[in-house]
C-alpha positions, -999 to +999 in steps of 0.1 A: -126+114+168-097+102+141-096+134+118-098+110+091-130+094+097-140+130+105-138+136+074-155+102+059-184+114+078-181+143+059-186+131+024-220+140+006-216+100-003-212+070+020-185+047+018-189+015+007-185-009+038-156-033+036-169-066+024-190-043-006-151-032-015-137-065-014-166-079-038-168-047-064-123-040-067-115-048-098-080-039-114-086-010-138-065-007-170-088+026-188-089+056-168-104+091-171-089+119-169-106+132-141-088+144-110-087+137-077-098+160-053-073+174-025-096+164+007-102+131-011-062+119-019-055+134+017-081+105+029-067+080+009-032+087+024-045+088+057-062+056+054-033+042+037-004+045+066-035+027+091-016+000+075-003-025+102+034-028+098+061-050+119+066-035+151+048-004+139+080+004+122+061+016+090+092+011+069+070+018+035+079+047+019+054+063-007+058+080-038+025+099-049+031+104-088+012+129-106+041+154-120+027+145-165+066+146-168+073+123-138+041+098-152+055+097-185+090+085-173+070+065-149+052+049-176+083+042-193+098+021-165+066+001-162+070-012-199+049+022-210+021+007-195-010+036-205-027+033-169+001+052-149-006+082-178-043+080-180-048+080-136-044+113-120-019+099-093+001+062-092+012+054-057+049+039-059+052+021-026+089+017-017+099-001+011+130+007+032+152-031+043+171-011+070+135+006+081+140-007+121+173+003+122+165+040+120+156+065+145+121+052+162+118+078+187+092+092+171+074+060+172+083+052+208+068+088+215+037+084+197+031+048+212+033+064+245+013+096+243-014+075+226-014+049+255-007+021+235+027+017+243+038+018+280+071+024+289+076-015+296+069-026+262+092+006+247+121-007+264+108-045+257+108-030+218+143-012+218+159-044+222+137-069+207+135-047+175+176-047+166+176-081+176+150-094+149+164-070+125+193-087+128+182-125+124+166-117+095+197-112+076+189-113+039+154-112+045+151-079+060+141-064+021+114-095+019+096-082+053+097-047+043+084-054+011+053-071+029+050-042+050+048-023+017+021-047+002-001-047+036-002-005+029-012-013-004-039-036-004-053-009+023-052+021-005-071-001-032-101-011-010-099+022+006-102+041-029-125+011-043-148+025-006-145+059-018-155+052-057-122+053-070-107+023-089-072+010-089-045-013-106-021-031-086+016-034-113+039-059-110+055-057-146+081-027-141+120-021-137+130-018-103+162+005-113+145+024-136+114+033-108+138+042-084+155+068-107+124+078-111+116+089-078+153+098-067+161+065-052+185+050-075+216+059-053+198+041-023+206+002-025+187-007+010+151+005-009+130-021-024+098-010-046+068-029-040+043-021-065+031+005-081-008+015-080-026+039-100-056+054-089-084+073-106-117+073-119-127+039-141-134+042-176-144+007-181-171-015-166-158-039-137-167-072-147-159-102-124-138-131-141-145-150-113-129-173-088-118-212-084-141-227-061-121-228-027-120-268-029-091-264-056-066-241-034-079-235+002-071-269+026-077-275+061-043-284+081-024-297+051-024-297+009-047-322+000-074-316+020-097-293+006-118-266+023-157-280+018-184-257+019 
């Protein structure tokens, strides 16, 4: 068994199931000050890097914030938005442009110890994976960056599972974050977003959605999804 869902078996609580987490996330500005257990972050790392990523090349990198000096500059760079100092830990999820043109080998091993990844496809992957590094040319910091956001929409409804709440943050300075987290001499990493996670110290209330008529269409705009 995955040691991770080991230890989701493990917890005196169950998890809420997937569709529960969808329906309950809501984006939490008040937290408490409550920590986060060891055993409990671990999981929501673990759960985390599941992420799916192109080629497998998991060219996120994450930043676990929970240093009160590192939050407060944190919080600085995000317009001194309170959240990142009220939440125990804010996940800074970087994500690396040059990502597939590192070593893999570690991948490629993994991939074939697991079974997943015979030695065809490795070979099939050593080549393909320069090759659409290459055509994506200016583009290669955009595909990370989804990589990134993938990772990060799989830490919110994993901590909303585990009765955590969370805050995705789009309204920081990219330069500023990186010095942050020791990156500001690196001009190949992107940041993401930024997520704090803790417990809630408001109620979640739903502001509720369009109905999917107004922006969901079948084949082409203009013509609407009907229930």
């Amino acid at each position: 068994m995955n040691p991770i869902t080991q230890e989701l078996n493990n917890l005196s609580t169950q998890p809420l199931d997937v569709p529960s987490a969808i329906l309950q996330r809501r984006s939490i500005k008040t937290f408490k000050p409550d920590p986060i257990a060891p055993e409990l972050l671990r999981q929501l790392v673990g759960l985390t890097v599941a992420a799916p990523s192109s080629y497998n090349i998991q060219d996120w990198r994450i930043i676990l914030v929970q240093d009160e000096a590192q939050k407060a500059a944190l919080s600085e760079a995000a317009w001194n938005q309170k959240q990142i100092l009220e939440a125990p830990v804010t996940f800074v999820f970087a994500a690396d442009a040059n990502g597939g043109e590192k070593d893999l080998t570690p991948i490629y091993e993994q991939g074939l110890q697991t079974g997943a990844w015979p030695e065809n496809v490795i070979n099939y992957f050593k080549t393909a994976i320069p090759q659409h590094q290459t055509s994506l040319g200016d583009k290669r910091r955009e595909y990370a960056v989804k990589d990134a956001m993938i990772a990060a929409t799989h830490l919110v409804l994993a901590a909303e599972s585990l009765g955590l709440s969370t805050c995705f943050m789009n309204g920081w300075i990219e330069d500023k974050v990186k010095a942050v987290i020791g990156a500001a001499d690196d001009p190949d990493l992107a940041i993401a977003v930024l997520v704090p996670v803790g417990y809630s110290a408001q109620p979640r209330l739903n502001p509720g959605r369009l109905p999917f008529s107004y922006n969901v269409f079948v084949d082409r705009f203009g013509n609407p999804y009907q229930v």
